[in-house]
MIDOSE-1310 file (N, C-alpha, C; in nm, 2 decimals, decimal comma, always signed):
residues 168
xxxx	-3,19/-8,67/-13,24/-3,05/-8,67/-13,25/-3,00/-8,55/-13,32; -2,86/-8,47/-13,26/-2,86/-8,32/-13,32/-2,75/-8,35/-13,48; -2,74/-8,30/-13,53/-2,69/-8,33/-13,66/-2,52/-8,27/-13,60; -2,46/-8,33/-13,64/-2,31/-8,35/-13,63/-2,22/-8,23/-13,69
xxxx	-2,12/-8,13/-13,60/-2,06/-8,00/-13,69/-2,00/-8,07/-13,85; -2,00/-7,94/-13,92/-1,91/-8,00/-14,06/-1,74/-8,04/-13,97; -1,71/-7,96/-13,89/-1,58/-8,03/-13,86/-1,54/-8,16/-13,81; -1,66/-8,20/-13,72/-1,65/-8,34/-13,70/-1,69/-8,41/-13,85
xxxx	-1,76/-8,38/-13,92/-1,76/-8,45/-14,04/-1,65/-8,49/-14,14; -1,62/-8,35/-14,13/-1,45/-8,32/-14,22/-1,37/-8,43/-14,12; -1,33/-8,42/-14,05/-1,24/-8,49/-13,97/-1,28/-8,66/-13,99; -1,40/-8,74/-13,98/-1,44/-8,83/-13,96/-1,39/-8,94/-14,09
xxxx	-1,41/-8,81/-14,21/-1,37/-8,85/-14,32/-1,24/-8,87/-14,39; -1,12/-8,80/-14,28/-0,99/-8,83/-14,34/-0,93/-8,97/-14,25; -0,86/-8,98/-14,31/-0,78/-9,12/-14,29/-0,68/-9,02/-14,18; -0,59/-9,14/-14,05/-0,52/-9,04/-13,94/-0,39/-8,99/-14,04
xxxx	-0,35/-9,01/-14,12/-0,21/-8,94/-14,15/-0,27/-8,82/-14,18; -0,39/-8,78/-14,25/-0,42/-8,67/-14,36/-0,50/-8,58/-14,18; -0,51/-8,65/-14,13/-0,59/-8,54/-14,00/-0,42/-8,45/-13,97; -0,35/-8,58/-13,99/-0,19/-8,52/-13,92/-0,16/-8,39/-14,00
xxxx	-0,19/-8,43/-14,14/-0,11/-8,35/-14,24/-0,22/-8,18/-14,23; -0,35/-8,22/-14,25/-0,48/-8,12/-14,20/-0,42/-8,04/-14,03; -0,38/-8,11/-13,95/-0,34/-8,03/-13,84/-0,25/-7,94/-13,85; -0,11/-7,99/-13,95/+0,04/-7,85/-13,93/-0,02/-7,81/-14,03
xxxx	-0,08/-7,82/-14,13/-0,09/-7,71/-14,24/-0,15/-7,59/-14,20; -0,26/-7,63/-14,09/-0,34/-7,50/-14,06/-0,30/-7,45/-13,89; -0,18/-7,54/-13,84/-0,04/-7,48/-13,76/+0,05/-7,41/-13,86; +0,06/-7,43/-13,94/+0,15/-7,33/-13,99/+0,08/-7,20/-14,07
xxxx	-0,04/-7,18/-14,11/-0,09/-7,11/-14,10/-0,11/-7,00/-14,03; -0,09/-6,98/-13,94/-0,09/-6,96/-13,80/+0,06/-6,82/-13,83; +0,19/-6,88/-13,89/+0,29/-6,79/-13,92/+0,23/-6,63/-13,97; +0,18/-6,65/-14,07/+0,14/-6,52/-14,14/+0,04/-6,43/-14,09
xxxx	-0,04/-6,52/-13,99/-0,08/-6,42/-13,86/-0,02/-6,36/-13,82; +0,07/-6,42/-13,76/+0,20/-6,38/-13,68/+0,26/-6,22/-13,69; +0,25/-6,26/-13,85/+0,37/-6,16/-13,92/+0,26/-5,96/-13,95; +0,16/-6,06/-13,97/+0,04/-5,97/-13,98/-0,02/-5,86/-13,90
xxxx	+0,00/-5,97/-13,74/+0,01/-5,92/-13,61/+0,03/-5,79/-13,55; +0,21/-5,83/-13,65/+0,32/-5,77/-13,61/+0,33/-5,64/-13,63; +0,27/-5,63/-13,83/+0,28/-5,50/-13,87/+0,16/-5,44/-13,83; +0,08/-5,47/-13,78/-0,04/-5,42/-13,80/-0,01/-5,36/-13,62
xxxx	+0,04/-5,40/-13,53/+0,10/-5,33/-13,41/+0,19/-5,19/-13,40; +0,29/-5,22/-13,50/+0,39/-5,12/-13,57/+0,32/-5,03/-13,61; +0,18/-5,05/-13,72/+0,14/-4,94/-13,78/+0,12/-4,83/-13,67; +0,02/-4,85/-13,57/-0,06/-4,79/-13,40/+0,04/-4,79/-13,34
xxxx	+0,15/-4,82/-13,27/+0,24/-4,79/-13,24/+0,36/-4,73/-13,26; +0,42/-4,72/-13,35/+0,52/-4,68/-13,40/+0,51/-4,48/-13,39; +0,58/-4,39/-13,41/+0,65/-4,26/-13,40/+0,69/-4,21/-13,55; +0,64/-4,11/-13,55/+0,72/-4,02/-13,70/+0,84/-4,02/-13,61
xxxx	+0,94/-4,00/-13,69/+1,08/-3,91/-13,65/+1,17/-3,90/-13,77; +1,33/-3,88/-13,78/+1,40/-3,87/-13,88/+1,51/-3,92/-13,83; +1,61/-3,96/-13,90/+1,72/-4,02/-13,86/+1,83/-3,93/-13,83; +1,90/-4,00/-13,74/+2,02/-3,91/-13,68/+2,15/-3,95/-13,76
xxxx	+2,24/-3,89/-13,80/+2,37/-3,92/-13,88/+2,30/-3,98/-14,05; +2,39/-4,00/-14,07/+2,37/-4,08/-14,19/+2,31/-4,20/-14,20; +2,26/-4,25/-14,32/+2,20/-4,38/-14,37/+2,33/-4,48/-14,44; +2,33/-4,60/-14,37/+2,43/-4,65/-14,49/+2,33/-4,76/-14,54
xxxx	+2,35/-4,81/-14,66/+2,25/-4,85/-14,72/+2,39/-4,95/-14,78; +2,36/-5,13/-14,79/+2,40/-5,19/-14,87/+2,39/-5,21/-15,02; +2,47/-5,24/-15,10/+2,46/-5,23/-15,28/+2,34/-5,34/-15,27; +2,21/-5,29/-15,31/+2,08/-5,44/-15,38/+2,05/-5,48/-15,22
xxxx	+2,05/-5,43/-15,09/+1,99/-5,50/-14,97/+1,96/-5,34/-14,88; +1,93/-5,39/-14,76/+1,88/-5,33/-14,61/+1,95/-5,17/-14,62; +1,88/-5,06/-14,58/+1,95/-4,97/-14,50/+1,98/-4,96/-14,38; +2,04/-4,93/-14,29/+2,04/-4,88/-14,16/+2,06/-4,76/-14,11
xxxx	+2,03/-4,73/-14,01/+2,03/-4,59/-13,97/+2,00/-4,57/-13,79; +2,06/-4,47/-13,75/+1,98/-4,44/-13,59/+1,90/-4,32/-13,62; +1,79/-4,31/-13,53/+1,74/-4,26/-13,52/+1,65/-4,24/-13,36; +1,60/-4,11/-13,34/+1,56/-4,04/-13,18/+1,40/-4,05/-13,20
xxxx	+1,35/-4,11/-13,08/+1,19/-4,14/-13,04/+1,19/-4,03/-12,97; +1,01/-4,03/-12,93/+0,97/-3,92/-12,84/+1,01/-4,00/-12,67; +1,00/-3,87/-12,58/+1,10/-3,98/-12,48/+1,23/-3,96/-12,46; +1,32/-3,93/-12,59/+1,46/-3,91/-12,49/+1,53/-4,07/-12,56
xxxx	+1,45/-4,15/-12,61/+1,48/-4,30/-12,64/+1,58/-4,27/-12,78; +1,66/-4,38/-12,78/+1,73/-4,39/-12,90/+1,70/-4,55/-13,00; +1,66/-4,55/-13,12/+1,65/-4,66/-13,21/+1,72/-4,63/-13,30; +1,73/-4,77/-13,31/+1,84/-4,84/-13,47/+1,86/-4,98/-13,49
xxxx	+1,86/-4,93/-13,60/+1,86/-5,10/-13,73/+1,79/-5,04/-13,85; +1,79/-5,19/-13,91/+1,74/-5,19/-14,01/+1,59/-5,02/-14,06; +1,62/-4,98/-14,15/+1,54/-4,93/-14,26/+1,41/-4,97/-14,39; +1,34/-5,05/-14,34/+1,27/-5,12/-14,50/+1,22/-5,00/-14,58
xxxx	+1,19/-5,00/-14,69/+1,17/-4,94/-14,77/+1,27/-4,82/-14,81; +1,34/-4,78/-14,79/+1,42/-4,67/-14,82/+1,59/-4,71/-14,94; +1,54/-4,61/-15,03/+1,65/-4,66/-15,15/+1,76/-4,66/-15,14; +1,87/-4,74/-15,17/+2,00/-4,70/-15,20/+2,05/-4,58/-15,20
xxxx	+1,99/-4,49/-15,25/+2,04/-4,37/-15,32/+2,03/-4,26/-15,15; +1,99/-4,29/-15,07/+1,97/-4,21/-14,94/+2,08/-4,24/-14,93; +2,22/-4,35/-14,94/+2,35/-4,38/-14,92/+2,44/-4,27/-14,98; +2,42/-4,29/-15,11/+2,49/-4,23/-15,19/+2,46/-4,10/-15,18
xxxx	+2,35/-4,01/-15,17/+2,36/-3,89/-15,17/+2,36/-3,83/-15,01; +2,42/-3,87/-14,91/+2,48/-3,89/-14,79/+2,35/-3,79/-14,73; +2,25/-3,82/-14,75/+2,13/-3,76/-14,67/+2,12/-3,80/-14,51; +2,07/-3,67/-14,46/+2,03/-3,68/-14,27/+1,92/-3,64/-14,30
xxxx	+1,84/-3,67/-14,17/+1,71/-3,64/-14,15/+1,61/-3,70/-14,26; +1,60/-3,82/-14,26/+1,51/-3,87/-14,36/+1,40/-3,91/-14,31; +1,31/-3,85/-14,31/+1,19/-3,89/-14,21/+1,13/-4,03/-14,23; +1,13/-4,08/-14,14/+1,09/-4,25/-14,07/+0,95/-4,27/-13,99
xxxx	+0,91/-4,37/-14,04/+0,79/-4,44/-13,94/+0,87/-4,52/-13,85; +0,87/-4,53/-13,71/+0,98/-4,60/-13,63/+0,93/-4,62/-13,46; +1,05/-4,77/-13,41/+1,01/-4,81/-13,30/+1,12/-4,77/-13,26; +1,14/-4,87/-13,13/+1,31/-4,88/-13,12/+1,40/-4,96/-13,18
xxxx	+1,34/-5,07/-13,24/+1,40/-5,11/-13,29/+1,39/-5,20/-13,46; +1,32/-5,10/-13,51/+1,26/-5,11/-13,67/+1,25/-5,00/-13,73; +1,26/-4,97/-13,83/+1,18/-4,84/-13,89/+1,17/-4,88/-14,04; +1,04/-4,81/-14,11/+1,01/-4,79/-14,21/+1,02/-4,63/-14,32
xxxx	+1,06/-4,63/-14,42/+1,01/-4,53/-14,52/+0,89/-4,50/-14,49; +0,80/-4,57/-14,55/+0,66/-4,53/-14,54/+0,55/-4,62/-14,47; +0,50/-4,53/-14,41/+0,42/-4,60/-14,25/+0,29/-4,72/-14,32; +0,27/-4,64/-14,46/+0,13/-4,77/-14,52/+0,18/-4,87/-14,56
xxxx	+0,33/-4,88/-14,58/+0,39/-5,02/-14,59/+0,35/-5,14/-14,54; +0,34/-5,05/-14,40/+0,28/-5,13/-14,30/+0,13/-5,22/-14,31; +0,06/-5,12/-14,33/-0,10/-5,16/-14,35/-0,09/-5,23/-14,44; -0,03/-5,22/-14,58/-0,03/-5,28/-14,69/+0,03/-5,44/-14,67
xxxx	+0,15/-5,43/-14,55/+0,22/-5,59/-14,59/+0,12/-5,71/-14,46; +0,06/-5,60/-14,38/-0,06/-5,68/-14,33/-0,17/-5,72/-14,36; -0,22/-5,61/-14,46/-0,34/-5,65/-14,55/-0,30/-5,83/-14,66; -0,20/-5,80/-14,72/-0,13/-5,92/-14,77/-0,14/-6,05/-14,67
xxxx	-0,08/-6,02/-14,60/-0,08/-6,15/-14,48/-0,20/-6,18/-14,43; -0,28/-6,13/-14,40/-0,44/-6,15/-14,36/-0,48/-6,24/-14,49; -0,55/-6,16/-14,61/-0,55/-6,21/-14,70/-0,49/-6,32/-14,78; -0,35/-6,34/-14,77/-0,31/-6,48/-14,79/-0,32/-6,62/-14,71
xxxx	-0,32/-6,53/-14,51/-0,43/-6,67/-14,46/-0,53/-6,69/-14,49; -0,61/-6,64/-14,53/-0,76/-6,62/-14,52/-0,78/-6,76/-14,67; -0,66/-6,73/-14,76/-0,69/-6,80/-14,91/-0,65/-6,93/-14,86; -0,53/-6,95/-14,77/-0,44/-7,05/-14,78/-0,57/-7,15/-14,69
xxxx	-0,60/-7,12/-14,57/-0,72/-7,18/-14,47/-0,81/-7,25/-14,60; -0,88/-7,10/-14,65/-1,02/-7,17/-14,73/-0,96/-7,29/-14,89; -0,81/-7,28/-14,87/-0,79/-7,37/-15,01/-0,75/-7,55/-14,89; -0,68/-7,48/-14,77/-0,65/-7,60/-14,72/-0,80/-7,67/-14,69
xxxx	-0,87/-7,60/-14,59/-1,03/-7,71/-14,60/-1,09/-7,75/-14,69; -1,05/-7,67/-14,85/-1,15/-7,72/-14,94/-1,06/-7,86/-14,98; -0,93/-7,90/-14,94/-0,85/-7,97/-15,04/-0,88/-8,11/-14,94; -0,92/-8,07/-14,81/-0,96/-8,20/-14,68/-1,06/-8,22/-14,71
xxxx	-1,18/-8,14/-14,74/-1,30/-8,17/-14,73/-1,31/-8,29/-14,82; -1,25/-8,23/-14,97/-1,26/-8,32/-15,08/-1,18/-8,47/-15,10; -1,10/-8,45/-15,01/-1,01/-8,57/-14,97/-1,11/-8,61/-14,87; -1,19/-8,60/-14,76/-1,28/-8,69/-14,71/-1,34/-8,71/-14,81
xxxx	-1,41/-8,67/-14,88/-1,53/-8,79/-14,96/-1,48/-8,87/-15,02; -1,35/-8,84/-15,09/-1,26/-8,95/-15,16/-1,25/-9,06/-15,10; -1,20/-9,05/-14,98/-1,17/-9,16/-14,94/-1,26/-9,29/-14,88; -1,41/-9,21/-14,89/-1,51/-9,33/-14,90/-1,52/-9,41/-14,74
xxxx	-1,45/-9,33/-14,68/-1,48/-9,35/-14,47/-1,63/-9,26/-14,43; -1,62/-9,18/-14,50/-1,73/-9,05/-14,49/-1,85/-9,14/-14,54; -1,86/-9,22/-14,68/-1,99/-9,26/-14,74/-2,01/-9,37/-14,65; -1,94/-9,46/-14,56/-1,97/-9,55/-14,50/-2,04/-9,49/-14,35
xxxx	-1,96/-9,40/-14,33/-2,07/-9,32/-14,17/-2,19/-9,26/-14,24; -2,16/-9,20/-14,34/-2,28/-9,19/-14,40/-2,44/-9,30/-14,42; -2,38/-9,36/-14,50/-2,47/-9,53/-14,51/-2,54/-9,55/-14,37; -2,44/-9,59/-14,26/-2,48/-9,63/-14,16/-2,58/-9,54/-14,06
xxxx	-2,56/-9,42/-14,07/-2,65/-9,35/-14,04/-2,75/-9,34/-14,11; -2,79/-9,34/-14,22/-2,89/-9,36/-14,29/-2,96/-9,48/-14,26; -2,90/-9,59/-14,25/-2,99/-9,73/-14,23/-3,01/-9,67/-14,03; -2,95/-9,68/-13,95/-3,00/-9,63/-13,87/-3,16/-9,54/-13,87
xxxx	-3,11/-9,43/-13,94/-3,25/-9,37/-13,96/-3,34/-9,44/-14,03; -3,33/-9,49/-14,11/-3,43/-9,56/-14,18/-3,53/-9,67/-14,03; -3,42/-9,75/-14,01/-3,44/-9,84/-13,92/-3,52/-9,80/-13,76; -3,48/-9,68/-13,74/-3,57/-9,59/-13,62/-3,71/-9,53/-13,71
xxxx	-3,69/-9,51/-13,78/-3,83/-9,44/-13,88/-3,91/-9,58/-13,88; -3,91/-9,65/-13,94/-3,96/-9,80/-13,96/-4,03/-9,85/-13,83; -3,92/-9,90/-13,72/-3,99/-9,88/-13,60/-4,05/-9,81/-13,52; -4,04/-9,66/-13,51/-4,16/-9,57/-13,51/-4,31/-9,60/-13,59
xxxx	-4,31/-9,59/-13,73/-4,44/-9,66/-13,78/-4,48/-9,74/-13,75; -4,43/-9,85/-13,70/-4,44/-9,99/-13,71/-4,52/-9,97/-13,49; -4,47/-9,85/-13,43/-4,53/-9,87/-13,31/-4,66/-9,79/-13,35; -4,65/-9,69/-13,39/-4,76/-9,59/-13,46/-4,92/-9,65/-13,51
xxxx	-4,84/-9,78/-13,57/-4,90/-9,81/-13,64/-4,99/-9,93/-13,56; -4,92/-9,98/-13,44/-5,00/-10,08/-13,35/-5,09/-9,99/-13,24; -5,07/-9,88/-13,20/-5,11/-9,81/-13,11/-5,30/-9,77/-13,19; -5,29/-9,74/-13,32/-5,43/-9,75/-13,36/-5,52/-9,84/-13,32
């Protein structure tokens, strides 16, 4: 008989709400992929360029700005990373990492807020199965499939000897 994955084990041992609760947690996990994805597309794709006209930048939030792709294309919106003070000191041509419709200050922002997101699924996954796993054995459904497979085995071992043992 082949020995059973840890995931069917893990699973066998939670009670059905906590499979429920074990299923959207590691669905929502799934978000910061997402996001991770995203920047990590932006980084390989995205264009140096600089912005056209001015930056207006809100007091403590977001910049905006337009700015020209290779192509002939025009992008605008939002600015991440770029300070306030690009507002105030009424700067043009502020060179941008950019799509059509995103741009960044600085392009390793990118790398950096993906590396983050990988690494926080990677923690949140290995904290959510360690927190199921441990919740199956708690809840003492696991030592009972346990038990019973064991007397099983016992009980096939026994009768194997016991034919073994007439065949002499």
């Amino acid at each position: 008989m082949g020995s059973s994955s840890w995931g069917a084990e893990l699973l066998s041992g939670l009670r059905p709400l906590s499979r429920v609760v074990l299923s959207v947690c590691l669905c929502v996990l799934a978000v910061p992929l997402w996001f991770a994805a995203q920047n990590t597309y932006r980084f390989v794709e995205g264009h140096h360029t600089k912005t056209e006209g001015y930056v207006h930048c809100e007091s403590g939030g977001p910049c905006y700005g337009a700015w020209r792709l290779p192509g002939g294309q025009r992008g605008n919106g939002e600015i991440r990373g770029l300070p306030f003070a690009a507002d105030e000191e009424l700067l043009t041509d502020v060179p941008l990492y950019a799509g059509r419709d995103w741009a960044v200050a600085d392009r390793s922002a990118l790398l950096a807020g993906a590396a983050w997101e990988y690494a926080g699924t990677g923690i949140g996954a290995a904290l959510t199965l360690s927190i199921a796993w441990n919740r199956s054995y708690s809840s003492g459904s696991r030592d009972d499939v346990c038990r019973q497979c064991r007397r099983r085995g016992h009980a096939s071992t026994a009768a194997a000897g016991h034919e073994h043992g007439s065949a002499d």
